[in-house]
C-alpha positions as CSV (number, residue, x, y, z in Angstrom):
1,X,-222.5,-227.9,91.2
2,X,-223.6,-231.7,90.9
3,X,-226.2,-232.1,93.8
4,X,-226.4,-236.0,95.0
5,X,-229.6,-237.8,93.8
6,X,-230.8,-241.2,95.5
7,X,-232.8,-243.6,94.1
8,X,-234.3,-246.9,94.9
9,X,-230.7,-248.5,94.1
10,X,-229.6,-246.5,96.8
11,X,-231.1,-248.7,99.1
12,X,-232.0,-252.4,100.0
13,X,-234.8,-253.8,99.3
14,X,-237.1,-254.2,102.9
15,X,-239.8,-255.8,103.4
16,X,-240.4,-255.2,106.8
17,X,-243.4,-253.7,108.4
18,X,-244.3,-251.3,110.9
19,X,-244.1,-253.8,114.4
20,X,-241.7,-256.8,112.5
21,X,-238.4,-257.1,113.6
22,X,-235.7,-255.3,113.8
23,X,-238.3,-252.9,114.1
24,X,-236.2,-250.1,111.6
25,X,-239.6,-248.5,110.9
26,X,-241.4,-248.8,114.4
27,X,-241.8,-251.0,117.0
28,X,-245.6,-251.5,117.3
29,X,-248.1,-252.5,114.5
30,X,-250.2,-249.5,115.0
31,X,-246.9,-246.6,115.0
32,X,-247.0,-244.9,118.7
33,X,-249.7,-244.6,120.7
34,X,-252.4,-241.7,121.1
35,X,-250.8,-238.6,120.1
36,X,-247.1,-239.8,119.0
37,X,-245.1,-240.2,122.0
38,X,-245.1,-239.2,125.8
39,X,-244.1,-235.9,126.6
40,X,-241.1,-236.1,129.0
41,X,-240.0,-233.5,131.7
42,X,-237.1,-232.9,134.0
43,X,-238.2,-231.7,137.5
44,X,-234.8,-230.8,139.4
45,X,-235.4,-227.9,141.9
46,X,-234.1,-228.8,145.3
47,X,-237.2,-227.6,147.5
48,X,-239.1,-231.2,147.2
49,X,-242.5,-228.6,147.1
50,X,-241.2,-226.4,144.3
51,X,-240.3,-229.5,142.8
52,X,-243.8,-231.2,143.1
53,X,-245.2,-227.7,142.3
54,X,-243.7,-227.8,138.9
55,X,-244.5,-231.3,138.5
56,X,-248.1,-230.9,138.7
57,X,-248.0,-228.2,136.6
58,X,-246.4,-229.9,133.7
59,X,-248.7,-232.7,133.8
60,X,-251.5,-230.6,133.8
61,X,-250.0,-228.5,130.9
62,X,-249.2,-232.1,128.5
63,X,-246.7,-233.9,129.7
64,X,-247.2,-237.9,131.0
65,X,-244.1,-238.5,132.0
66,X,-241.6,-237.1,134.8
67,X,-237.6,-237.3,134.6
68,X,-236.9,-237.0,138.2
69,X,-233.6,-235.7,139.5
70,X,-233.0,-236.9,143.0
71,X,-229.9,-235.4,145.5
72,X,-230.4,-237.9,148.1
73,X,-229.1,-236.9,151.7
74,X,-225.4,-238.5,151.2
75,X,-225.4,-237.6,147.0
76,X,-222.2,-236.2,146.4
77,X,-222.1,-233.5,143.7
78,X,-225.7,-233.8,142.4
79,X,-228.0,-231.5,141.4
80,X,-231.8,-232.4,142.1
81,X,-234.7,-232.5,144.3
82,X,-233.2,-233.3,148.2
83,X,-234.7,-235.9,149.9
84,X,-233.9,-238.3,152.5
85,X,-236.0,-240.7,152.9
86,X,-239.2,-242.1,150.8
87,X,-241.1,-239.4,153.0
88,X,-239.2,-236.8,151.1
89,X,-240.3,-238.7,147.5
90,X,-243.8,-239.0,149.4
91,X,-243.8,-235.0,149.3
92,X,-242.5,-234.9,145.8
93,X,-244.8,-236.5,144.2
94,X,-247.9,-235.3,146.2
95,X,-250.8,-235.2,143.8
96,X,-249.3,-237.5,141.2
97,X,-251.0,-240.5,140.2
98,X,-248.2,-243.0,140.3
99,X,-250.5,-245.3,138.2
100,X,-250.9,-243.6,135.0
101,X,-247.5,-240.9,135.2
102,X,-244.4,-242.5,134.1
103,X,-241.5,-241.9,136.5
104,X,-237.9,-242.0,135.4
105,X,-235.1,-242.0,138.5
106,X,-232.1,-239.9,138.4
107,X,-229.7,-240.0,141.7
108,X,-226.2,-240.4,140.5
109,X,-224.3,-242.6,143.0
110,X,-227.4,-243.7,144.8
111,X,-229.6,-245.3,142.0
112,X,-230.6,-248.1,143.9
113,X,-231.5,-245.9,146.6
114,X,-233.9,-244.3,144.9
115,X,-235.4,-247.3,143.3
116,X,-235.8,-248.6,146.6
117,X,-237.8,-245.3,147.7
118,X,-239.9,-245.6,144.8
119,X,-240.9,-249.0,145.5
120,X,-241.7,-248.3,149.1
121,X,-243.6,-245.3,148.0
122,X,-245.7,-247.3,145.9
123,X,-246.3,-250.5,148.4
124,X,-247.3,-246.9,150.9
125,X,-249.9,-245.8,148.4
126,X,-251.3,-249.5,147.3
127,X,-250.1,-249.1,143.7
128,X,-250.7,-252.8,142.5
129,X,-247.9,-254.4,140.4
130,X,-249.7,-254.2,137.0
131,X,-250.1,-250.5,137.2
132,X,-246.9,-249.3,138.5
133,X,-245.2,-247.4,135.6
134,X,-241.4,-246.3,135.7
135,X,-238.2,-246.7,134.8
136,X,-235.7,-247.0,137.5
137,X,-232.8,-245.6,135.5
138,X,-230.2,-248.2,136.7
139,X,-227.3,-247.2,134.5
140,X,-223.8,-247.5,136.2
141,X,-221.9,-247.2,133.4
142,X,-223.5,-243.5,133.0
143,X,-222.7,-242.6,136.5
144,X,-219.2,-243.5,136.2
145,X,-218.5,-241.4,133.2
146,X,-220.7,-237.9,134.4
147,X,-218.5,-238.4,137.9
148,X,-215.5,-240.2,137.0
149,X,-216.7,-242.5,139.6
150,X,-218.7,-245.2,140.7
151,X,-218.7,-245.2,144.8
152,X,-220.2,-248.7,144.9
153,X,-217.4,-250.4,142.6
154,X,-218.3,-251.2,139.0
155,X,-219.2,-255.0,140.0
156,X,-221.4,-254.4,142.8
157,X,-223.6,-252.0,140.9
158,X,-224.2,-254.4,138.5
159,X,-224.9,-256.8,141.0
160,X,-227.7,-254.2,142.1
161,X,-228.9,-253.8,139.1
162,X,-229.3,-256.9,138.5
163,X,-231.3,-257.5,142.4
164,X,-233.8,-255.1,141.3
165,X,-234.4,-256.4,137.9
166,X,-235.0,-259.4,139.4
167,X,-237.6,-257.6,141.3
168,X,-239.3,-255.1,138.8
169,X,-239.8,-258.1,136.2
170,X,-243.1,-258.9,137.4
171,X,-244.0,-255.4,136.6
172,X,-245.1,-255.0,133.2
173,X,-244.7,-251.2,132.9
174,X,-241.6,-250.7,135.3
175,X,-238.0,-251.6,133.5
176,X,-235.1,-251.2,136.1
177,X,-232.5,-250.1,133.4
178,X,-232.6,-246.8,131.2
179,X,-229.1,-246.8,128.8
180,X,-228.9,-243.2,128.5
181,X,-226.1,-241.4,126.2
182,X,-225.9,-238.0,126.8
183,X,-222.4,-238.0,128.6
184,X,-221.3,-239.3,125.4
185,X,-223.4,-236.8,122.9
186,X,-222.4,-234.1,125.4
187,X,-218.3,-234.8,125.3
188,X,-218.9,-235.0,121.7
189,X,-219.6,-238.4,120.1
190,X,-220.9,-239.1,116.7
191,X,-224.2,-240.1,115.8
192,X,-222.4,-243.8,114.9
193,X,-220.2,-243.4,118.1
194,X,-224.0,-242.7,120.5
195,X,-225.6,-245.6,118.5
196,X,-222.5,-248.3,119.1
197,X,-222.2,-247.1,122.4
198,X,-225.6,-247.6,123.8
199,X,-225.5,-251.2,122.1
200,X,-222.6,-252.1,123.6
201,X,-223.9,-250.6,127.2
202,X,-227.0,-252.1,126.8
203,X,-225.3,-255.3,126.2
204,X,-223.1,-255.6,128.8
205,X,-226.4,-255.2,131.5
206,X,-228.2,-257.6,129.0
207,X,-225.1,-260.1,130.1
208,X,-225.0,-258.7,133.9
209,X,-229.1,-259.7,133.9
210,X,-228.6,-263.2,132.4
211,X,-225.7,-263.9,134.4
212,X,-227.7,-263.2,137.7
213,X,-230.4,-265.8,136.7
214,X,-233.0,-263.9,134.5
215,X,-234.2,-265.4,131.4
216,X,-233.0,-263.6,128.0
217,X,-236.3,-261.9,127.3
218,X,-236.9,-261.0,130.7
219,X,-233.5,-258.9,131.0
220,X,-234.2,-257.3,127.6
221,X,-237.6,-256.4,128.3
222,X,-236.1,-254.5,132.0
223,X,-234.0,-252.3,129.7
224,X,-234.7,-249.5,127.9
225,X,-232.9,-246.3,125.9
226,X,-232.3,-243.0,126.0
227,X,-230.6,-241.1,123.0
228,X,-229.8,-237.5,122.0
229,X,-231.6,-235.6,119.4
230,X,-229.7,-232.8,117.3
231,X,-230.9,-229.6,115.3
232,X,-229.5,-231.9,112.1
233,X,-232.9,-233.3,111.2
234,X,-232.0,-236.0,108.9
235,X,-229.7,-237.7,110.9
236,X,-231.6,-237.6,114.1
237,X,-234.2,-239.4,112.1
238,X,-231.4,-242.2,111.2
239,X,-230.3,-242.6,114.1
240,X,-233.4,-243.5,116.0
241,X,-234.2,-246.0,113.0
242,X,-231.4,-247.2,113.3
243,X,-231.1,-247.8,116.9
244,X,-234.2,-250.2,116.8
245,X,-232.8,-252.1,114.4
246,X,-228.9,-252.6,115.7
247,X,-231.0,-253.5,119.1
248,X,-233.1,-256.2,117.7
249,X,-230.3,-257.5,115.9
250,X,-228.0,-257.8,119.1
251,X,-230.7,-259.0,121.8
252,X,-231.8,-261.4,119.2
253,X,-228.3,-263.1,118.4
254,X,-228.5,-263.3,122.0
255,X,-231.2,-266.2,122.0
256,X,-234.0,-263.3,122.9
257,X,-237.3,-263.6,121.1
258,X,-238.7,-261.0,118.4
259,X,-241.3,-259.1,121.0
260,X,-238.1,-258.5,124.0
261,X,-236.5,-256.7,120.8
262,X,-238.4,-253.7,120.8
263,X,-237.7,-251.5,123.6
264,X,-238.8,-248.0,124.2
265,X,-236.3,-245.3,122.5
266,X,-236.5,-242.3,124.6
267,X,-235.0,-239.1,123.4
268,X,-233.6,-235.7,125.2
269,X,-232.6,-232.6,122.9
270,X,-228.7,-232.5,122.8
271,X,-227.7,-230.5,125.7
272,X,-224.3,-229.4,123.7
273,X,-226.2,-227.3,121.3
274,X,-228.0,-225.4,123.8
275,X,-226.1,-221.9,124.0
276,X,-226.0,-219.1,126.5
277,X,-226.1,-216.8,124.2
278,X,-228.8,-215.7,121.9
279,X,-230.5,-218.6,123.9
280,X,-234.4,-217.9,122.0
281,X,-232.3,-219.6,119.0
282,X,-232.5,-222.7,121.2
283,X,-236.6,-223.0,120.5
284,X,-235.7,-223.7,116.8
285,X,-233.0,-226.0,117.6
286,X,-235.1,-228.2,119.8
287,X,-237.9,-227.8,118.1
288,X,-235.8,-229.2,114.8
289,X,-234.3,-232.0,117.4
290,X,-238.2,-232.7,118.5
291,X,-239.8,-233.1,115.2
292,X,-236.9,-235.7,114.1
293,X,-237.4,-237.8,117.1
294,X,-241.3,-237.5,116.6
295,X,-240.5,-238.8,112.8
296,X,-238.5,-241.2,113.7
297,X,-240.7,-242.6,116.2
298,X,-239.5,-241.8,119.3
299,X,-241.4,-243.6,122.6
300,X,-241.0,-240.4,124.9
301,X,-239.2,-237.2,124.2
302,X,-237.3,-234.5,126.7
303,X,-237.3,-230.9,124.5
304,X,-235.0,-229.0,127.1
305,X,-235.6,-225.8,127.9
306,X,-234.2,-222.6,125.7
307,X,-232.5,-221.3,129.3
308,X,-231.6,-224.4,130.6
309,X,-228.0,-223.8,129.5
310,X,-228.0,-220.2,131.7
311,X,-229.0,-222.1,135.1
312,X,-232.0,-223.8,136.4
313,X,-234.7,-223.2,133.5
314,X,-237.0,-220.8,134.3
315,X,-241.1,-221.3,134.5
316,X,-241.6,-219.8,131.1
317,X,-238.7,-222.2,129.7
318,X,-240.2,-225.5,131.0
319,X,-243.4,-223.9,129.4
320,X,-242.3,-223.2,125.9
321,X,-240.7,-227.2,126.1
322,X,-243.8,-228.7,126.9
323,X,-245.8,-226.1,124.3
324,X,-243.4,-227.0,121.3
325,X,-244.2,-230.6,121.7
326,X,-247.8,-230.0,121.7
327,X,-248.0,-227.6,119.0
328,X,-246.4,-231.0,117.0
329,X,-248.3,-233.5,117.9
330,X,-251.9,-231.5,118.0
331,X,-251.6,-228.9,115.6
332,X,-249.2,-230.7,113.1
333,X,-250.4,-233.8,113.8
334,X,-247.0,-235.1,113.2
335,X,-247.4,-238.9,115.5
336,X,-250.2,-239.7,113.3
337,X,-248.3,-241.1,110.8
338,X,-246.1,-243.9,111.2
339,X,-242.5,-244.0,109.7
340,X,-243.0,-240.9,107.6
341,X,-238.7,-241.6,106.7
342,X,-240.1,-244.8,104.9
343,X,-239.5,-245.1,101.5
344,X,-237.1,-241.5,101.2
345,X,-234.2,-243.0,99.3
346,X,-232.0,-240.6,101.3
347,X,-233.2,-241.5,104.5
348,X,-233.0,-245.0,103.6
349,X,-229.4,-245.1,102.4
350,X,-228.4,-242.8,105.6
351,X,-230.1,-245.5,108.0
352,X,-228.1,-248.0,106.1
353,X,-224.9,-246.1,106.2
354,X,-225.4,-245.5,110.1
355,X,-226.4,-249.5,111.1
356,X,-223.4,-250.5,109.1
357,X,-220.8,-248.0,110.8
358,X,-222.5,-248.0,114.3
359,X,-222.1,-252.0,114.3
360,X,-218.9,-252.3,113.3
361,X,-217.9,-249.8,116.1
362,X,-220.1,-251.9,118.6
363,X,-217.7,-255.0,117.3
364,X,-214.9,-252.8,117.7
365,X,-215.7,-251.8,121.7
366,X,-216.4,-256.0,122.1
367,X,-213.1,-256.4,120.7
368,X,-211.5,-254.5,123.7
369,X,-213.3,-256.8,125.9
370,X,-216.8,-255.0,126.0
371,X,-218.0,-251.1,127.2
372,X,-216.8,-251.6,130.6
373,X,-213.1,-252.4,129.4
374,X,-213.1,-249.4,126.8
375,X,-214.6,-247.4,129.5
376,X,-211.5,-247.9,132.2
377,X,-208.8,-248.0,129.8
378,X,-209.8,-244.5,128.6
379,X,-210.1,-245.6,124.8
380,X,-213.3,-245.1,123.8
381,X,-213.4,-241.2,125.3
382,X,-210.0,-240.9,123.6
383,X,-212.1,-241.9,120.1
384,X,-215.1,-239.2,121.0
385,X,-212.5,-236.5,122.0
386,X,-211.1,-236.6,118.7
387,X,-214.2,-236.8,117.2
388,X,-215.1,-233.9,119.1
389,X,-212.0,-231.7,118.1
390,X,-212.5,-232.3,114.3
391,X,-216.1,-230.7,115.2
392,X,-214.7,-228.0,116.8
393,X,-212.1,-226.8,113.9
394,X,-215.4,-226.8,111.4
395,X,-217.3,-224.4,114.0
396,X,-214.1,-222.6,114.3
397,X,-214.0,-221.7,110.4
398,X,-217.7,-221.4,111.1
399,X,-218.3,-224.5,108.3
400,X,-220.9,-225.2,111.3
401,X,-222.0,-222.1,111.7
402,X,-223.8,-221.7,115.2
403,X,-226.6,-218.8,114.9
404,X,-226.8,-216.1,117.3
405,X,-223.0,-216.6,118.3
406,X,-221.0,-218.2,115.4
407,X,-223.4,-216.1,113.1
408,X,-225.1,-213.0,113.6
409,X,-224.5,-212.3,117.4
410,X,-226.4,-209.6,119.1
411,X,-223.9,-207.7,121.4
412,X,-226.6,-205.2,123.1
413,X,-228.8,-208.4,123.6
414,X,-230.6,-208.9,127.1
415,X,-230.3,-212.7,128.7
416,X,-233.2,-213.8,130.6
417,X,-232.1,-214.0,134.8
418,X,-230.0,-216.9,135.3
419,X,-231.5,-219.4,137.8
420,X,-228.1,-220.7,139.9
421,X,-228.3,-224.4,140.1
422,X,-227.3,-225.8,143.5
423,X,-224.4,-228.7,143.2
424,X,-223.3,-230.0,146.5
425,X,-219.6,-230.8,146.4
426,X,-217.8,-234.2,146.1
427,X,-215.8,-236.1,148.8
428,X,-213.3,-238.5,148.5
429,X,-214.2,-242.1,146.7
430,X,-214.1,-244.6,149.3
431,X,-211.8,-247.5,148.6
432,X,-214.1,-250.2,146.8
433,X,-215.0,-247.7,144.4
434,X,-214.3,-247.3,140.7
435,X,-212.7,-244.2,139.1
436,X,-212.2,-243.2,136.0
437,X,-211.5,-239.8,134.3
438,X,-214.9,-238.1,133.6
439,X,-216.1,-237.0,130.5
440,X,-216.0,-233.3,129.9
441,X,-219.1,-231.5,128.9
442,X,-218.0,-229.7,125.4
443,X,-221.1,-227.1,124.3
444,X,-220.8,-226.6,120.6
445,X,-221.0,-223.0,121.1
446,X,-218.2,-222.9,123.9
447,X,-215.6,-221.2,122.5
448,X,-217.1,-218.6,120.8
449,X,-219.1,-217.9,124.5
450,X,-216.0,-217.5,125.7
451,X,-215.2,-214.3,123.8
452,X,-218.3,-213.1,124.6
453,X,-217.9,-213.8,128.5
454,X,-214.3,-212.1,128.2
455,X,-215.9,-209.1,126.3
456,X,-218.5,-208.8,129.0
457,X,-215.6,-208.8,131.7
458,X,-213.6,-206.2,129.5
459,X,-216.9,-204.1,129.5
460,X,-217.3,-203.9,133.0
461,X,-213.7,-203.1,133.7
462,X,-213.3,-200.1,131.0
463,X,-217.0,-198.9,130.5
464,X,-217.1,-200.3,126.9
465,X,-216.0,-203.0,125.0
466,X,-213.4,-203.7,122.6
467,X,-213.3,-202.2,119.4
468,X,-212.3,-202.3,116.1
469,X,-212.4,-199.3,113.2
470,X,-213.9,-200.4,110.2
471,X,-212.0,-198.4,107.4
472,X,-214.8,-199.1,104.5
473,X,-213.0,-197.4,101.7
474,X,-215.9,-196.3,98.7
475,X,-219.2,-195.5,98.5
476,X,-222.0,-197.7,100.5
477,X,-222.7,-200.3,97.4
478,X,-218.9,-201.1,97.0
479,X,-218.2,-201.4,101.2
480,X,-220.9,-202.8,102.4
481,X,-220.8,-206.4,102.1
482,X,-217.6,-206.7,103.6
483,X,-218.2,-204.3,106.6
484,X,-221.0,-206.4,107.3
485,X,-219.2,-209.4,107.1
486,X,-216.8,-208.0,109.6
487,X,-218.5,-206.7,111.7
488,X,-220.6,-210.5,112.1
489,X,-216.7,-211.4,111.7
490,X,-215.9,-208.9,115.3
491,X,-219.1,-209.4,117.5
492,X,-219.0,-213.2,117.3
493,X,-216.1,-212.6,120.0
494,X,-217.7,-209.6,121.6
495,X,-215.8,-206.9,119.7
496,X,-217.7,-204.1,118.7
497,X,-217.1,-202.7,115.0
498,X,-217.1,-198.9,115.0
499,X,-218.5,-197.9,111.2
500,X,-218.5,-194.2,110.7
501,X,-219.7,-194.5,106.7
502,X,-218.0,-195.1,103.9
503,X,-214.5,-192.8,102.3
504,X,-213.4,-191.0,99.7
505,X,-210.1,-190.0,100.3
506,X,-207.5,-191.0,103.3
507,X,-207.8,-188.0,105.2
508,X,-211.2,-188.4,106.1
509,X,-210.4,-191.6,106.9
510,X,-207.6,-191.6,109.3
511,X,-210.0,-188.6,111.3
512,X,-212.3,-190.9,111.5
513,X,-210.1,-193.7,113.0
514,X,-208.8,-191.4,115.4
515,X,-212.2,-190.1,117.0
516,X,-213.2,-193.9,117.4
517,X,-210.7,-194.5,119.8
518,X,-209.5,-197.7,118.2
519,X,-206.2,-199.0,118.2
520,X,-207.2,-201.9,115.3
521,X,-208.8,-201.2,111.9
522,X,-210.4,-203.7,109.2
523,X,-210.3,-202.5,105.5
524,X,-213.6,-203.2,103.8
525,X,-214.3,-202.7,100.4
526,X,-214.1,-204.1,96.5
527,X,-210.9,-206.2,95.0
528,X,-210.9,-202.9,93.0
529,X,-211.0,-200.7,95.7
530,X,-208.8,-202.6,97.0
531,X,-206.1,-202.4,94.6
532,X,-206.5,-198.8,93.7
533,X,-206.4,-197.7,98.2
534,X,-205.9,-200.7,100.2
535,X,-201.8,-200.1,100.1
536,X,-202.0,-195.9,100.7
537,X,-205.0,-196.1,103.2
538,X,-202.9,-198.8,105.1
539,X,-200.2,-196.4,105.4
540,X,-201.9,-193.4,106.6
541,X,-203.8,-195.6,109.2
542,X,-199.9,-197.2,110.7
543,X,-199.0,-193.4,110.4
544,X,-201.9,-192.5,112.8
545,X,-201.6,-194.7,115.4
546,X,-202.8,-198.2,113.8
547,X,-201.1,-200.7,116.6
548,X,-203.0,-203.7,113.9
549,X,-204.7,-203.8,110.9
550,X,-206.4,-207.0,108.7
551,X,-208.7,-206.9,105.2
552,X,-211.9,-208.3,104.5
553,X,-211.4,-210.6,101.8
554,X,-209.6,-212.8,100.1
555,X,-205.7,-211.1,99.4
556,X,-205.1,-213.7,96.2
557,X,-202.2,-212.7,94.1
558,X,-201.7,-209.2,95.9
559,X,-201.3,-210.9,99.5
560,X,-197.7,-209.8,99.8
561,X,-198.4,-206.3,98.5
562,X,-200.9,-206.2,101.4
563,X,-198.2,-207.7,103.9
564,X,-195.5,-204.9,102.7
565,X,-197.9,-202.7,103.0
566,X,-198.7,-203.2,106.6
567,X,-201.6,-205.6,107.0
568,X,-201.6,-208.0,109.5
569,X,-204.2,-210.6,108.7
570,X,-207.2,-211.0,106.3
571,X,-210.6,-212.5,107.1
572,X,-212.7,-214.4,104.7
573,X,-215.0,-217.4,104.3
574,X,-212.9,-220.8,105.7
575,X,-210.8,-218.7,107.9
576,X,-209.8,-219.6,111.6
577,X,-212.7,-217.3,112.6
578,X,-211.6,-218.5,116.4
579,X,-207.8,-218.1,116.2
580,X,-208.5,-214.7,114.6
581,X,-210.6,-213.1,117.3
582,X,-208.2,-214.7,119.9
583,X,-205.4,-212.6,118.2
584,X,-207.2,-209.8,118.5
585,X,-208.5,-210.5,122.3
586,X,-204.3,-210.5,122.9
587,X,-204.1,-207.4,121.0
588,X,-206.7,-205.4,122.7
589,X,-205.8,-206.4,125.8
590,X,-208.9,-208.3,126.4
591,X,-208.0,-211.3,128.9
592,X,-209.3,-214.8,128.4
């Protein structure tokens, strides 16, 4: 096999430094400041004192910076911390200094609402102007696409937006506009899909800003970024290099100076690989997501929690986020360095290879008349949905595998107590507003999950799960590679494989089969096994009571001897793993 090899003419030659636009390698001088970059935490319970309980507690345990969730007396389907009035925030944030912790808005439909509150809370607790630090998190566009709608009408939010921009721009750490992608990364977008659509977002408010009366820099500089970080460590790293420099490149054709082209990137750890099951796997995955962003230079980083996906994360969850960043940035020392990606050929040629697609798909959504134009017609979720579905045929064939469900599930695992979250439900859009269909939210892992969930129902139904026979014909060093690739094959949809040893003769066999219980069976053994057995042991299996029966392996040249012979199906590496285990969900009566 002929392994790829990059070298410097790979690459173009840079000469750009750490701090000089378009800011590829960082966007100050000096790298990030103090330790790397702020630790970032999502505070959502709906009791305003648990919230500010836990808030106090993650700043105490690292973290600098506070992703607030807000359900605000008329929110309609939100999840977060319910308050009505700035009294409510008041209580939220009890204890926190509002002059050194960074505080990001979430509220949905009622954004400007909760700016509002936060600027009333600060004029209540004397905060002056030059030490106010927050992000408002003004980002209709997102709103519209989580809910499929936007109560205040697309034109009026922007016109909001644009009011409080006005407002927070004599504020030097408080930008009213937070781009975030993770409807998109969640519904399924690419890594050049995320980066040409925050462009293109952030470029339409950068024209809504200007339009209202703002100067160029000034809009740029009240707008800042949130992307999604994935277990794929390279091209996380990429992407945030790349970001920096598609965004210097676009707010600097548009007459903005070099210093308004550096904004913060911000980065949350991809919800969609987060998985129900086997959810301790998650710590690696978002530990993998948090050490690219922290490469790549990342301004402030959300590591979600390994449970977040079963429910409200737990205390021990929020914990083990905040720890994993630590452990990188004190123990590993890993924001020390600045641009470690600098220099790899590889890395080089994949930020290249990223910029150049990601623009021309930015050119491509301005073609359609900008992100708000590709947003209603429905084209641009129609691009990421088919993006999405080639992802899901290579998890399906498990070219993707997905560990702990795709790979090596745990049937007799034990799930840590799922923490309901509480979702108020939605009403009617009022006439003015703007509706669109929403995204979907498409967990890598879904499918498979699925199986497991219908297994679990199944279980608690009949008293045990489905099952499967594995016939391992031979001795234990000629079966047992394929019985244990079946049974990874069966448990990955919640099937349990029944393996009673390995046999010598058909009889034996087909006594076995019968005390299992099964009704399906899975020959497992050598090609030469195979070709000796596979045909007779097929037979005696039909003859006692064998409603379906598949191979482990490859059938080759002999596939039609195999058919004849009474096999139904054969499992092997680049399979429809998912098809298959559907099939047999319909044959052992296990509903979906």
């Amino acid at each position: 096999m002929a392994w790829p090899l990059y070298t410097r003419g790979d690459v173009s030659p840079v000469d750009e430094l750490p701090g000089q636009a378009p800011f590829t390698r960082a966007r100050r001088a000096g790298g990030s400041p103090e330790h790397g970059w702020s630790i970032r935490v999502v505070a959502e319970h709906p009791d305003p004192a648990a919230a500010n309980a836990g808030i106090l507690e993650d700043l105490e345990g690292g973290a600098a910076s506070i992703w607030l969730r807000l359900a605000l007396a008329n929110a309609h389907g939100v999840d977060g911390v319910e308050i009505a009035d700035v009294d409510g925030l008041d209580r939220t944030l009890a204890g926190v200094h509002l002059d050194l912790a960074t505080i990001v808005l979430d509220a949905g439909q009622d954004q400007a609402e909760a700016a509002r509150l936060l600027i009333e809370l600060w004029d209540r607790r004397s905060v002056a102007g030059d030490q106010r630090q927050a992000n408002l998190g003004l980002d209709p566009l997102r709103t519209l696409v989580t809910s499929g709608r936007l109560d205040s009408g697309l034109d009026t939010a922007l016109a909001q937006a644009a009011e409080l921009a006005a407002q927070t721009v004599q504020w030097p750490h408080v930008r009213a506009i937070e781009v975030d992608t993770a409807p998109w990364v969640d519904a399924g977008a690419s890594e050049g899909q995320e980066l040409a659509i925050a462009v293109a977002t952030g470029v339409a408010y950068l024209r809504a800003l200007v339009a209202s009366g703002l100067a160029v820099d000034d809009a740029a500089n009240q707008i800042g970024f949130t992307l999604g970080a994935d277990a794929d460590v390279f091209a996380t790293i990429a992407k945030l290099r790349s970001a920096r420099r598609l965004w210097a490149h676009a707010v600097m054709l548009a007459g903005a100076s070099a210093t308004s082209a550096a904004p913060p990137f911000s980065v949350r750890t991809a919800g969609r690989m987060i998985t129900r099951r086997d959810p301790w796997v998650n710590m690696l995955r978002t530990t993998a997501a948090c050490f690219a962003a922290g490469v790549a230079g990342a301004s402030s980083v959300i590591v979600t929690p390994f449970d977040d996906a079963l429910g409200r994360p737990s205390d021990h969850g929020r914990r083990v986020a905040r720890n994993t960043q630590l452990i990188l940035q004190e123990e590993s020392n890993l924001g020390r360095v600045i641009d470690p990606a600098a220099g790899s050929y590889y890395l080089e040629r994949l930020t290249d290879e990223l910029t150049r697609v990601a623009w021309g798909r930015f050119q491509h959504i301005e073609a359609l008349g900008g992100i708000a134009a590709a947003v209603l017609d429905g084209s641009l979720a129609g691009q990421v949905a088919q993006t999405s579905a080639e992802r899901a045929a290579r998890i399906a064939t498990r070219r993707d595998p997905i560990t702990g469900v795709s790979e090596f599930p745990n049937l007799g695992e034990s799930l840590p107590e799922p923490m309901p979250r509480s979702r108020r439900s939605s009403g009617a859009p009022p006439a003015a507003a703007t509706v669109v269909t929403p995204l979907p939210v498409v967990g890598l892992a879904d499918d498979f999950e699925a199986l497991r969930s219908a297994s679990d129902r199944f279980l608690a139904a009949s008293g045990a799960r489905p099952r499967v026979f594995l016939a391992n014909l031979g001795p234990v060093a000629v079966h047992t590679a394929r019985a244990t690739f079946a049974r990874n094959f069966l448990e990955a949809g919640g099937i349990e494989a029944v393996d009673a040893g390995g046999f010598d003769d058909d009889a034996s066999l087909v006594e076995a089969f019968v005390a299992s219980g099964a009704t399906v069976a899975v020959l497992c053994s050598s090609d030469a096994v195979y070709a000796d057995r596979a045909g007779a042991a097929a037979a005696a299996l039909r003859t006692a009571g064998a409603a379906r029966l598949l191979l482990a392996g490859h059938p080759g040249e002999r596939r039609a001897d195999y058919t004849d012979a009474g096999i139904g199906a054969f499992i092997h590496l680049g399979v429809d793993v998912l098809a298959s285990l559907r099939t047999l969900h319909d044959h052992l009566g296990v509903s979906a």
